[in-house]
C-alpha positions as CSV (number, residue, x, y, z in Angstrom):
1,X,34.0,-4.8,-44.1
2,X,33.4,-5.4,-40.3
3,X,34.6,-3.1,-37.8
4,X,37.6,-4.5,-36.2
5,X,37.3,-5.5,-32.4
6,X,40.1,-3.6,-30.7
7,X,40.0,-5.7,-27.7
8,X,43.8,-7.4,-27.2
9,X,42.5,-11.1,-26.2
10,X,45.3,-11.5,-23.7
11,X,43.4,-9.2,-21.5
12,X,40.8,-11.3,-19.9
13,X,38.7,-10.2,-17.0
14,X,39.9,-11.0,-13.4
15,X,37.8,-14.0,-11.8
16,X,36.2,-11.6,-8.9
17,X,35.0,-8.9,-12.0
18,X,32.1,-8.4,-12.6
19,X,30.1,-11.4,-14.3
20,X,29.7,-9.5,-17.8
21,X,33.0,-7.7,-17.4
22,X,34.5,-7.4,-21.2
23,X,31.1,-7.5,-23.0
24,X,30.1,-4.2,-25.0
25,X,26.6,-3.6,-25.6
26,X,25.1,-1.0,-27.7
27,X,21.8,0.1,-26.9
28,X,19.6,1.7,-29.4
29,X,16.6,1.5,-27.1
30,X,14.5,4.5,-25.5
31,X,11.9,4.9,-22.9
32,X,11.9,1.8,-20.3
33,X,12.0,-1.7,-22.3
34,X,15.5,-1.6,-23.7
35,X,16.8,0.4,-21.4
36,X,15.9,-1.7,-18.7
37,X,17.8,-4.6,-20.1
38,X,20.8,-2.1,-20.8
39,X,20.7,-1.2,-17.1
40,X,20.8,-4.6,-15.7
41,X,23.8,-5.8,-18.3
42,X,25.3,-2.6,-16.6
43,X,24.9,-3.2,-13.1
44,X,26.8,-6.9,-13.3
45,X,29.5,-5.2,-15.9
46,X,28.7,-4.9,-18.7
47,X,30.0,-1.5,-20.7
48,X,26.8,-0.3,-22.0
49,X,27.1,2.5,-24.6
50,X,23.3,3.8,-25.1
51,X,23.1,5.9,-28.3
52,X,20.7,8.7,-27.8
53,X,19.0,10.8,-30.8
54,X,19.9,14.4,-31.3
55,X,17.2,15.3,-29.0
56,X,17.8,12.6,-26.3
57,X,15.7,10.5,-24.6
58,X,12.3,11.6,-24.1
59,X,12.9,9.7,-20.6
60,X,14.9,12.6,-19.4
61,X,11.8,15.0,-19.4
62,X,9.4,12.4,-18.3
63,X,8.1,13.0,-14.4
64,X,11.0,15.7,-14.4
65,X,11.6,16.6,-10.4
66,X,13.5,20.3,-10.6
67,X,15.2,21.8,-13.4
68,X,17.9,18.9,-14.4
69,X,17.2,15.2,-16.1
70,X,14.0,13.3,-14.4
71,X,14.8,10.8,-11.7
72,X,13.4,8.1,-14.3
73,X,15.9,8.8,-16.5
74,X,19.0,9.2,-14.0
75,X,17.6,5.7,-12.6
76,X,17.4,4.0,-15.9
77,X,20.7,5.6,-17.3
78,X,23.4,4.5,-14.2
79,X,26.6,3.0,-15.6
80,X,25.5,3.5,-19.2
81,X,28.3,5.7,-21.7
82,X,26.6,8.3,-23.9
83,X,26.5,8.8,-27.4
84,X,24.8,10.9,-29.7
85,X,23.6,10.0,-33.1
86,X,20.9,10.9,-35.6
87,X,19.9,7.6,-37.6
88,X,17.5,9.7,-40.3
89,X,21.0,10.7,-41.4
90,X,23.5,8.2,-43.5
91,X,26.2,9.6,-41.4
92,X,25.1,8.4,-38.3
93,X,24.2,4.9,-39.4
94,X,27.4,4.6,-40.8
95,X,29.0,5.5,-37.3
96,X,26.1,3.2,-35.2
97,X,26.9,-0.1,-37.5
98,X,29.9,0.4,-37.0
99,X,29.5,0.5,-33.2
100,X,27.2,-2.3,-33.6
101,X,29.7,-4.1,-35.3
102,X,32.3,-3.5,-32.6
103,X,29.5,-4.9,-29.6
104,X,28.9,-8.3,-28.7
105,X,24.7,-7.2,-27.7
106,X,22.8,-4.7,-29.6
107,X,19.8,-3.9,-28.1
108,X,17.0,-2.4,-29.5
109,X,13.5,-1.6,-28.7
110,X,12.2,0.7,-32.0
111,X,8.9,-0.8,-33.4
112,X,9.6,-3.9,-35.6
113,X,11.0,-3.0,-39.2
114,X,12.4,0.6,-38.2
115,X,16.3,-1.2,-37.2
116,X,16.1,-2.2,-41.3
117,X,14.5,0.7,-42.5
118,X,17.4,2.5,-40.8
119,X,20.1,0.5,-42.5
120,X,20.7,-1.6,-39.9
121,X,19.0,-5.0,-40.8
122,X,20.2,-7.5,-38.0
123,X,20.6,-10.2,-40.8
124,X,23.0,-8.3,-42.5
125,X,24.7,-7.0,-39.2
126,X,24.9,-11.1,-38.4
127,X,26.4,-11.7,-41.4
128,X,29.0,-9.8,-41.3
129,X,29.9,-10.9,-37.5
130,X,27.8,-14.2,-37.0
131,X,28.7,-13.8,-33.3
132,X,27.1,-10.4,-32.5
133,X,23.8,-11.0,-30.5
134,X,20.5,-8.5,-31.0
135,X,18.0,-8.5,-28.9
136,X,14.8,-6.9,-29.9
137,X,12.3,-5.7,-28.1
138,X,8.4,-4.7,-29.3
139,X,4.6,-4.5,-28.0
140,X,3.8,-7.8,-30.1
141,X,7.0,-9.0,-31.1
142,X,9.2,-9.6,-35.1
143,X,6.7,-11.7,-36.5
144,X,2.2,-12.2,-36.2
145,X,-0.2,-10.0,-37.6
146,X,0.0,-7.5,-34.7
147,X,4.0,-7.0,-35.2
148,X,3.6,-3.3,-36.7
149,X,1.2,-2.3,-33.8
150,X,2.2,0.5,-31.7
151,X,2.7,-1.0,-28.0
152,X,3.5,0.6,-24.7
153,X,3.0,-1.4,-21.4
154,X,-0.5,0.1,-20.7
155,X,-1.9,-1.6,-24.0
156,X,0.1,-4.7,-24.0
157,X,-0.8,-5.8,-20.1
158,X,-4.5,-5.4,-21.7
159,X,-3.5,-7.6,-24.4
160,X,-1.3,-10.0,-22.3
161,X,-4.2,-10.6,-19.8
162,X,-3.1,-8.8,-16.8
163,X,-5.7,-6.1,-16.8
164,X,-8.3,-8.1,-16.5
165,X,-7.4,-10.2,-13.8
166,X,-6.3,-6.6,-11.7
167,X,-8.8,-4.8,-9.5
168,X,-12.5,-5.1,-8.4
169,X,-15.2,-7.5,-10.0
170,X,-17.3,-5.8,-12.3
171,X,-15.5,-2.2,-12.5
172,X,-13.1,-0.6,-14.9
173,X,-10.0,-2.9,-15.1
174,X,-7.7,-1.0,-13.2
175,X,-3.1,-0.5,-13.5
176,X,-0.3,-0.8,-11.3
177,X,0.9,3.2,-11.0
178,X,4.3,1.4,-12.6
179,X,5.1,0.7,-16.1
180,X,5.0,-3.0,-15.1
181,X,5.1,-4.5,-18.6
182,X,8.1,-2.6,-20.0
183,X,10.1,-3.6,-16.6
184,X,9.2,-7.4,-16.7
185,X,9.9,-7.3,-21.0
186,X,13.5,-5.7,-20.0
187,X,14.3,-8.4,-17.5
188,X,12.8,-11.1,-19.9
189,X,15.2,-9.7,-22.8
190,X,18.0,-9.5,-20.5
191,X,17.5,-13.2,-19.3
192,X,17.9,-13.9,-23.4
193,X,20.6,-12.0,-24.4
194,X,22.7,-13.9,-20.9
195,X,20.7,-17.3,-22.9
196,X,22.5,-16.3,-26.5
197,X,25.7,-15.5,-24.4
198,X,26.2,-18.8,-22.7
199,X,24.9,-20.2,-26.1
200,X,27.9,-18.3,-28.1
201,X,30.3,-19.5,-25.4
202,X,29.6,-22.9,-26.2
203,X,29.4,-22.8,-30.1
204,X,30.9,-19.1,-31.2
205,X,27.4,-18.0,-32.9
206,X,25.1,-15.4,-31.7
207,X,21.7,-15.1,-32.6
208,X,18.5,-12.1,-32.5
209,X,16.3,-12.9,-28.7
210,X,12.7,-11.7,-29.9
211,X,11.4,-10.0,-26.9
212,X,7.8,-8.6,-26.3
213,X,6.4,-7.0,-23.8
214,X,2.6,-8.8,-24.0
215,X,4.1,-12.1,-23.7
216,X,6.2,-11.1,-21.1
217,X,3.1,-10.3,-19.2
218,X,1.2,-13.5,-20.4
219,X,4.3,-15.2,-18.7
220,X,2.7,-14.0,-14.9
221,X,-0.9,-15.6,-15.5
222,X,0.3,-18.5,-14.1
223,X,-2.3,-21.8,-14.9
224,X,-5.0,-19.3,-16.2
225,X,-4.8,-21.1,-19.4
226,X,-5.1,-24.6,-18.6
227,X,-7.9,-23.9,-16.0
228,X,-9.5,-22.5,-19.0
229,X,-9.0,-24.8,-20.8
230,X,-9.7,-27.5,-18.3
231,X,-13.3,-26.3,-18.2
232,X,-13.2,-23.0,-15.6
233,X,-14.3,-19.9,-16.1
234,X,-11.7,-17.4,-17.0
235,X,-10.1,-16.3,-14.4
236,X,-11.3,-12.0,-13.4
237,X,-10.3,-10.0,-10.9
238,X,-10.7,-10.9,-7.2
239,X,-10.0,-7.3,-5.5
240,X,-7.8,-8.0,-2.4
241,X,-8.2,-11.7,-2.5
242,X,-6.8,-14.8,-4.8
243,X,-8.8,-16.9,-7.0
244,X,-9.4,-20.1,-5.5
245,X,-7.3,-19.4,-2.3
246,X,-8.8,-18.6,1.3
247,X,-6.7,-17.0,3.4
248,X,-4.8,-14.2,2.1
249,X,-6.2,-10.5,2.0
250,X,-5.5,-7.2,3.4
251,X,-7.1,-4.9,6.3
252,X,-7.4,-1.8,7.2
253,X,-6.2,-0.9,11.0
254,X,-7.3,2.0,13.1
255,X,-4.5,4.2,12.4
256,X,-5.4,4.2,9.0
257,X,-2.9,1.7,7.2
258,X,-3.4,-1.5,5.9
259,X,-2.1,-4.9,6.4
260,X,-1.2,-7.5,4.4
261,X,-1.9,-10.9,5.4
262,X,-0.9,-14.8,4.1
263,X,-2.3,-17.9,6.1
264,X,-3.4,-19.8,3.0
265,X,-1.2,-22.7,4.4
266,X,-3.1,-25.2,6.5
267,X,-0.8,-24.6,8.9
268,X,-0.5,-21.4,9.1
269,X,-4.6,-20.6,9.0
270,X,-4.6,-22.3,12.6
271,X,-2.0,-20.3,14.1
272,X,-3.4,-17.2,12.2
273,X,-6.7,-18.3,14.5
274,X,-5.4,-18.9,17.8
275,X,-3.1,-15.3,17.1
276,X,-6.7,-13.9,17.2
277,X,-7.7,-16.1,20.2
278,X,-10.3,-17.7,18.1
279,X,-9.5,-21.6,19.0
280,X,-12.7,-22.4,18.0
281,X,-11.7,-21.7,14.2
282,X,-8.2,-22.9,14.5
283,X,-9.5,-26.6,15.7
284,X,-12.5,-26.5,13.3
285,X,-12.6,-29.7,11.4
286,X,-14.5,-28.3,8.4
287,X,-11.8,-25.9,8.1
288,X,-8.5,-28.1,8.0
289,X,-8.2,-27.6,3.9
290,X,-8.0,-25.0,1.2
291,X,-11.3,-26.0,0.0
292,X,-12.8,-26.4,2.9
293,X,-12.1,-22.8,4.1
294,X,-13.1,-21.0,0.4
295,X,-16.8,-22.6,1.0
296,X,-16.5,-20.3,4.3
297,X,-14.2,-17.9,3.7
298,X,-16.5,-14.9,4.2
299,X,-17.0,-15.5,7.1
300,X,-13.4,-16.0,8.9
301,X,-12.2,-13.3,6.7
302,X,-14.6,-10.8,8.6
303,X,-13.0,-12.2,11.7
304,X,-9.6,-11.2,10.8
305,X,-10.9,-7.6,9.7
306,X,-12.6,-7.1,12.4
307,X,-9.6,-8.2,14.5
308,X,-7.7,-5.8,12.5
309,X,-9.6,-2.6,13.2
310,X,-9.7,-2.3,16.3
311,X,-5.1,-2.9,16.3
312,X,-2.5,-0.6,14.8
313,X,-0.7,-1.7,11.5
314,X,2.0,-2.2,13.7
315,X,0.3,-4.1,16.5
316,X,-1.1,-6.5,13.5
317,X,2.2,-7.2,12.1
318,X,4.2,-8.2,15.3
319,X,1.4,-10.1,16.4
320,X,1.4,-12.5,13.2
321,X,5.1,-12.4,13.1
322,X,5.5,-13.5,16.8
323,X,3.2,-16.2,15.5
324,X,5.0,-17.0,12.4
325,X,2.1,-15.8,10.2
326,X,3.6,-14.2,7.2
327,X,2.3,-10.5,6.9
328,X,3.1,-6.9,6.5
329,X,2.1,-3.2,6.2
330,X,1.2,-1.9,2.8
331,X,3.9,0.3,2.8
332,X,4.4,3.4,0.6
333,X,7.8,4.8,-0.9
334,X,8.2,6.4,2.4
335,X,7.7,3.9,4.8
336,X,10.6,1.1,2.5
337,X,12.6,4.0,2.1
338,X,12.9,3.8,6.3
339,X,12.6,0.3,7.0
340,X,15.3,-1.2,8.7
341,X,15.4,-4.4,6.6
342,X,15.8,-2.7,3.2
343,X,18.9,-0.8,4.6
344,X,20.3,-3.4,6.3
345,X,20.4,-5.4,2.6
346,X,21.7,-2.2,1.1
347,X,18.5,-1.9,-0.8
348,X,19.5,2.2,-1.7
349,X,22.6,3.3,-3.1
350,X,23.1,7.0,-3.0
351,X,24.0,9.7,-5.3
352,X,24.1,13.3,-5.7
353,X,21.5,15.1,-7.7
354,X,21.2,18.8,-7.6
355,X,23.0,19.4,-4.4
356,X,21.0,16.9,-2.8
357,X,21.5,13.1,-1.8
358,X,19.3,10.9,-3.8
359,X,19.1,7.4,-3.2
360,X,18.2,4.7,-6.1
361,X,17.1,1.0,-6.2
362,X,20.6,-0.7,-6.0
363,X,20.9,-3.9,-8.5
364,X,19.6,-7.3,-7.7
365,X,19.8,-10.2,-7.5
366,X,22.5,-10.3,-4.7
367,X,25.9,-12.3,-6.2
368,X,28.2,-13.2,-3.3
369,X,31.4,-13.3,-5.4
370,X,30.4,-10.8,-8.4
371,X,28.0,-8.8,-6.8
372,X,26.8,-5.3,-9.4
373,X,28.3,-2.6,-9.2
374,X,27.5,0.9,-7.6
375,X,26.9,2.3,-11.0
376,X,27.7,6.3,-11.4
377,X,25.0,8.3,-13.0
378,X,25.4,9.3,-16.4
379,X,25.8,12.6,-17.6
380,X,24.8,15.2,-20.6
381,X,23.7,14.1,-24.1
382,X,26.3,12.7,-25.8
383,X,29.0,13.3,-22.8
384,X,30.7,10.2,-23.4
385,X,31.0,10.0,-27.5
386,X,34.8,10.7,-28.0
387,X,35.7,8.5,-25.8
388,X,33.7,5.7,-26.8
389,X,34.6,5.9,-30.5
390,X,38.1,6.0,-29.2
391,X,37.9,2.6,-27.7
392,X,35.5,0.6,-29.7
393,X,36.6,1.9,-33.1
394,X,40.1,2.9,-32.5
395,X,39.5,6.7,-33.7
């Protein structure tokens, strides 16, 4: 029999609460992928209950910074309530359907076939409460003949194209230092499981969101396909520069930074020109277009970097803002973690962390009515448990 939901259904959430205020979710998932749609159902409400394995997360111990829980982990845990149960044991699954049961999300990133080797088959959990919504999350996804492949973000932005279009021509394929993948698979299951929601509120069924994280990264190559399949080359890697786009690099100053600049507009080329005092450019007639200006683009672009060297980062910047030319420093950790603009939007939220004030990436988007939440971080292994089957089971 189904777990009973101990919810009274007179309570309902106040209209300035949170957006998912009310919804449970159970998360089964480890690492980044599921966790990073757990965090985001958190930050706008939700009451995420992550269930950790006797040993916990092995998030906790990655790119550990002192002798407590890694920054990683703390970052990807805010909000969340902990419990603690072993799922090679019939115990435990007994106690996690039961909490599934009781959720209106379950999400789960294990590979695809371990939630029903487990004893928690999603059909079966479905059947038993058709309006409980799992969202699962894999390299290659529930179905193909890749879907038992092991697949962490490295391989699967390989798979899904982005490597290759990343770095210089001709060398090694290069990565972001970020587990780019897993993040953008985490928003992209999150996006489903608030699709299934909306979906439920209109017809009372939920449904399973299939969630990878190669397809996820196919979903940034933009028209790659259909210019291949149009007749271009595949599209490579272009170093600093965009494919088929004059106008937008980066260059190095003399104090050593870099700069980031965009005048691929028409526009916004000229004024880019005469910022540099280089009227003859702005006004040339065999530069007015896109096209016209890739059949040249060598040779304005050294223009700009010459320009460049011989200014600060700073100096570069304020002279193409003052011209409306979009640009910026490549800035490091350091430098956002000063900058004016990020704390003016409240881009930090802080929190203590070994005797020491630690700010974190605050939630976004930015709701003007039901903004997230300033999430607390979460505590030890299992810290939360009682509690939790308390309320969701009525023990």
């Amino acid at each position: 029999m189904p777990t009973a939901d101990t919810r009274s259904p007179e309570k309902q959430p106040h209209p300035s609460a949170p957006p998912l205020a009310g919804i449970r979710v159970l998360e089964l998932g480890q690492l980044i992928a599921g966790p990073t749609c757990g965090a985001l159902l958190a930050s706008f409400g939700a009451d995420v209950v992550k269930v950790e394995p006797p040993v916990g997360d092995p998030l906790r111990r990655w790119r550990s910074v002192g002798d407590g829980d890694s920054p990683w982990w703390q970052a990807m845990s805010r909000g969340k309530r902990l419990v603690s149960f072993d799922l090679r044991t019939e115990e435990g699954v007994q106690v996690v359907r039961r909490l599934a049961l009781a959720a209106d999300i379950v999400v789960e990133n294990f590979r695809p076939g371990a939630l029903e080797e487990f004893g928690l088959d999603p059909a079966e959990l479905r059947q038993e409460k058709p309006t409980l919504i799992i969202v699962r999350l894999s390299g290659y996804g529930q179905t193909g003949p890749y879907r038992e492949r092991p697949g962490f973000a490295s391989v699967c932005e390989a798979f899904g194209g982005l490597r290759h279009v990343t770095g210089q021509p001709g060398e090694i394929p290069v990565r972001q230092n970020l587990s780019v993948g897993d993040t953008i698979a985490g928003w992209q299951a999150a996006i489903g499981a608030l699709l299934a929601l909306r979906a439920r509120d209109r017809d009372g069924i939920g449904q399973t969101v299939d969630a990878t994280i190669f397809e996820s990264v196919f979903g940034l190559m933009e028209a790659a396909l259909p210019e291949f399949d149009l007749g271009a080359e595949p599209r490579g890697p272009s170093g600093t520069t965009l494919t088929g786009i004059a106008g937008t690099n980066a260059y190095a100053c003399n104090d050593g930074a870099f700069v980031a600049i965009g005048a691929n507009g028409d526009s916004i080329f000229r004024r880019l020109m005469r910022a540099l005092g280089r009227e003859d450019i702005a006004d040339d007639p065999s530069l007015a277009t896109n096209d016209d200006r890739l059949r040249r683009a060598a040779e304005f672009d050294a223009v700009i970097g010459d320009w460049c060297r011989e200014r600060s980062a700073e100096t570069v910047v304020d002279v193409m803002v003052a011209a409306a030319v979009p640009a910026s420093r490549v800035n490091t950790i350091a430098d956002i973690a000063n900058d004016p603009h990020a704390n003016a939007r409240s881009l930090f939220e802080e929190h203590e962390v070994e005797g020491k004030t630690v700010r974190f990436p605050a939630a976004r988007p930015i709701l003007d009515r039901t903004p997230a939440a300033r999430l607390p971080l979460s505590g030890a292994l299992g810290a939360d448990g009682a509690a939790v089957l308390e309320e969701w089971l009525g023990e």
